[in-house]
N, C-alpha and C positions, 0 to 999 in steps of 0.2 A: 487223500491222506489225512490222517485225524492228527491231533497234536501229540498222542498219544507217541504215537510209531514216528513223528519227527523225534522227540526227545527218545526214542529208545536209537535213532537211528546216529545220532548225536553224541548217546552215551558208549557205541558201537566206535565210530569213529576214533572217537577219544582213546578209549583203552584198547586199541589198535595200533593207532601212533604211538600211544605210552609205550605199549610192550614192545616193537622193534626200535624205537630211542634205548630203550634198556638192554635190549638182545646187544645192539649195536655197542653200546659201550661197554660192556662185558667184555664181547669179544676182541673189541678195540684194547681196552687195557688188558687183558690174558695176553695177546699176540705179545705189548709189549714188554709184560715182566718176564714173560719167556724167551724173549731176547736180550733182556738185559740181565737176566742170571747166566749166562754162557759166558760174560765177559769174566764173573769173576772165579770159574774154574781153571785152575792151574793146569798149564800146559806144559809142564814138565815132561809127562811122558806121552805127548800128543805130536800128531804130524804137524799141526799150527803152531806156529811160532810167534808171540806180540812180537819179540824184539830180537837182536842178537844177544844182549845181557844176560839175557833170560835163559839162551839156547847154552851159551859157552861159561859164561860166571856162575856165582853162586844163588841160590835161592834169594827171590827179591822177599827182604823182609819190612813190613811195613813199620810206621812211628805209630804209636796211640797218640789219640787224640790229646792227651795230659803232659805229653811231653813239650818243657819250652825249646822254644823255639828262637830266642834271643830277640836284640830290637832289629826292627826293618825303618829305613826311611823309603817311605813306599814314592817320595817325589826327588828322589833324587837325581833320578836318570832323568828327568825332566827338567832341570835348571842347565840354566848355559852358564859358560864360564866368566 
């Protein structure tokens, strides 16, 4: 073998591996935005149910993010008396 055909067999290798590293995370993240957009269609008029709230109450309406939300002491439950 000449050095010629090591280095193309080298250059072979490489963009082999490169292209299924890339196949591979494509399909790796597709699989999973396509399971995580299912979560947020409304199952109003679906056999699946998240909750009971959902099934028997009113439409869950969410806050935007600009609404306050007043103060939290987020250590509170954590002191002893």
């Amino acid at each position: 073998m000449t050095a010629s055909e090591i280095l193309n067999l080298l250059i072979g290798v490489v963009q082999g591996l490169g292209t299924i590293t890339v196949f591979l995370l494509v399909l790796f993240i597709g699989v999973c935005v396509l399971l995580t957009l299912t979560k947020f269609r409304s199952t109003r008029n679906s056999l699946t149910v998240k909750s009971l709230d959902e099934l028997v109450g009113e439409p869950i309406h969410y806050l935007p993010p600009t609404t306050p939300r007043g103060t939290a002491d987020q250590l509170a439950g954590s002191r002893r008396p």
